[in-house]
N, C-alpha and C positions, 0 to 999 in steps of 0.2 A: 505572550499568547499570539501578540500577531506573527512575530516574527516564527511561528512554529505552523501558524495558519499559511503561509506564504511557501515553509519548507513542505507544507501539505498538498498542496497546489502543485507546487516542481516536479514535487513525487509521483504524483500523481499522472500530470503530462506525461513524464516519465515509465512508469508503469504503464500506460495505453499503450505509448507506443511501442514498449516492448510485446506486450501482448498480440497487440495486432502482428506484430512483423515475428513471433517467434514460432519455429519448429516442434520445439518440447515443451513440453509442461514446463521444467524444470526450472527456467530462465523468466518466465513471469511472478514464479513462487519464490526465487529466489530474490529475485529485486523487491518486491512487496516486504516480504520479514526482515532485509537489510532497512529500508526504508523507516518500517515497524519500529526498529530497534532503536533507529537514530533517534526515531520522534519520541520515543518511550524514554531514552536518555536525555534527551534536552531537557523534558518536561517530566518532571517523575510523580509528581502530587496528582495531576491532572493531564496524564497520557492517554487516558483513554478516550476522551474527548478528538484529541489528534487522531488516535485508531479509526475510529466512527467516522468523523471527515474523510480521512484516505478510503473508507471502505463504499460511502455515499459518493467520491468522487469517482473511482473505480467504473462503480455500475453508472452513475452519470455517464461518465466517458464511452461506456461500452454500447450503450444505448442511443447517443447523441451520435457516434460512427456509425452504428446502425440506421440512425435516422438521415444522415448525410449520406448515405449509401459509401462508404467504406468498408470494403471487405477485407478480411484480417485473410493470409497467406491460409492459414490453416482456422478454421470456424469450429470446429468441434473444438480445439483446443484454447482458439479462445473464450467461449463461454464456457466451458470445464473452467480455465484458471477462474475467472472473471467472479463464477458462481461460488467455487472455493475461498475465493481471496476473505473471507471475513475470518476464514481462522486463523492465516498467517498474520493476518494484520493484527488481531487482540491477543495472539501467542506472543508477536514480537515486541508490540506495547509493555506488555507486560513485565517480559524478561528485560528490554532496556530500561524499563523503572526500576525493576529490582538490580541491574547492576549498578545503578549508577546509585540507590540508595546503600547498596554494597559498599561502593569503593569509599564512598564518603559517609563512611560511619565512626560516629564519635566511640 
C-alpha cells in the first residue's frame, strides 16, 4: 500500500505538471487513465483507494498552484481536465484491476 501511495504522489506531480503546461485536453486525460491503470494493476483488491488519492491530489495540486499563483498556459483547459479527472481516474482503476484479476486467473 505504501509503495502504491508513493506511485500516487509521482503521478500525481506528474499529472499537474502536465496539466498546467498542456495545449489540449487530451494529454492531461491521457496521462491520468495511464496512471489510473497502473495503480488499478499494482493493486487490484484495493485500487480504488489509490483512484481517490490521485483524484484528491489532482485538485490539491490544482488549487495549491492556484494559491501559489501559478498560471497554467491555457486555464480553461486546465480546470476542464482538473474537474473531469475523477472519471478517468475511477475508469482506469477499475479496468487495471480487472485486467490484472484477468491475466491471473486460476
Amino acid at each position: 500500500m505504501i509503495r502504491n501511495t508513493i506511485f500516487t504522489l509521482i503521478a500525481t506531480i506528474i499529472i499537474v505538471v502536465v496539466n498546467l503546461n498542456a495545449d489540449v485536453v487530451h494529454w492531461p486525460l491521457f496521462v491520468i487513465l495511464l496512471s489510473a491503470l497502473v495503480l488499478g494493476y499494482l493493486q487490484p483488491q484495493k485500487g480504488w483507494i489509490s483512484a481517490i488519492q490521485l483524484t484528491a491530489g489532482i485538485f490539491a495540486g490544482f488549487f495549491i498552484a492556484q494559491l501559489l499563483g501559478i498560471s497554467a498556459k491555457f486555464p480553461n483547459i486546465n480546470q476542464f481536465s482538473t474537474y473531469i479527472s475523477p472519471l478517468p481516474c475511477l475508469f482506469g482503476g477499475f479496468m487495471g484491476s480487472f485486467f490484472n484479476k484477468t491475466i491471473h486467473q486460476k
